[in-house]
C-alpha positions, 0 to 999 in steps of 0.5 A: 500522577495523572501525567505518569498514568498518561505516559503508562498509557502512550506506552501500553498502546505502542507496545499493542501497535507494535505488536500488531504490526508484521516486521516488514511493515513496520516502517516509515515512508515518504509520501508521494511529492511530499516531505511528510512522512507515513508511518506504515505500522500505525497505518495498517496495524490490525487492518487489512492492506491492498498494495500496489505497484503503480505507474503513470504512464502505462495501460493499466494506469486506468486502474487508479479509478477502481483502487481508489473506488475500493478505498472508498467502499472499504476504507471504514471497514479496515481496508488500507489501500496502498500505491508505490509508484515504479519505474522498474518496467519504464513507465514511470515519469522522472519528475516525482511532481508528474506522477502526483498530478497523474495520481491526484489531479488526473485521477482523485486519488485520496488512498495513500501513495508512496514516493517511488521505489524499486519493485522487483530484483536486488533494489526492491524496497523491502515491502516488495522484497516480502512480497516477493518472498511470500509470492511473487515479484511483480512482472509488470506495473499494476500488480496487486497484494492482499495482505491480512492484518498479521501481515500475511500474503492472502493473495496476488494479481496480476495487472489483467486483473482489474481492483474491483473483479469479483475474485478481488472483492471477494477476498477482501470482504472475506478478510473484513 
C-alpha cells in the first residue's frame, strides 16, 4: 500500500510540474562542458527565469559579473538565471572547454549555463526562437529576457543594458 500511494504521489507531483511548465520550456539540455543533463521544466517550473545569450570573447562579457551577482541576490526567492553561450555574432571560442573556463574560472559563475546553441535565424534553438516570436531575436551577444513563471516574455534588453540597471531589478522584484 504504502509503495503505490509513493508512486500516486511521483505522479500527482509530475502531473502539477508539467503543468506549470510553458511548452517551450519543457526540455532537457546539456550543461556547458558537461555530460550531464538540466531538465529545464523542473528547473524553472512556477519560477521566474532571466535568459541569456552569452559569449566569451566579447565587450559586454564583463557582464557575467553582474548575472551571476543577480543569481546570488534572487536565486532563493525564485529567480532562475539561465546563459546559453553563442557563436551566432563570432565571439564565441570553438572549444566548449574555453568558454567554461571563461564562464567558471574567469568569472565564478554558479547559475546555470548551457552548451552552446544558435540564437538568432532558422538554426536557433528553440528557446531563442520563443523568444524571438514573443519579442525579438537577439542582435548582439548579452541579450537579456525576463520570463514569468507561466513562461511569458515581461521584457527585453539589449547588451547596453547592464543585468543589475535598475530597469532590470526592477522587473524582476516586481515578478518575485
Amino acid at each position: 500500500m504504502r509503495l503505490i500511494m509513493s508512486a500516486l504521489a511521483l505522479t500527482f507531483s509530475a502531473s502539477l510540474l508539467a503543468d506549470s511548465c510553458p511548452a517551450w520550456l519543457d526540455t532537457t539540455k546539456r550543461k556547458l562542458h558537461a555530460s550531464e543533463q538540466v531538465d529545464l521544466c523542473q528547473l524553472t517550473a512556477g519560477k521566474a527565469v532571466l535568459i541569456v545569450n552569452t559569449a566569451s570573447n566579447c565587450g559586454y562579457t564583463p557582464q557575467f559579473k553582474q548575472l551571476e551577482q543577480l543569481h546570488k541576490e534572487y536565486s532563493d526567492q525564485g529567480l532562475v538565471v539561465i546563459g546559453m553561450p553563442s557563436d551566432d555574432f563570432f565571439q564565441e571560442e570553438d572549444d566548449e572547454s574555453k568558454t567554461a573556463d571563461v564562464c567558471y574560472r574567469n568569472y565564478g559563475v554558479s547559475f546555470t549555463m548551457l552548451a552552446p546553441g544558435a540564437v538568432r535565424g532558422s538554426d536557433a534553438d528553440p528557446i531563442f526562437k520563443e523568444l524571438a516570436k514573443q519579442g525579438g531575436a537577439p542582435k548582439w551577444n548579452f541579450y537579456k529576457y525576463l520570463v514569468d513563471s507561466k513562461g511569458n516574455l515581461v521584457d527585453y534588453w539589449s547588451p547596453r543594458t547592464e543585468p543589475t540597471d535598475e530597469e532590470i531589478t526592477k522587473k524582476i522584484n516586481e515578478l518575485l
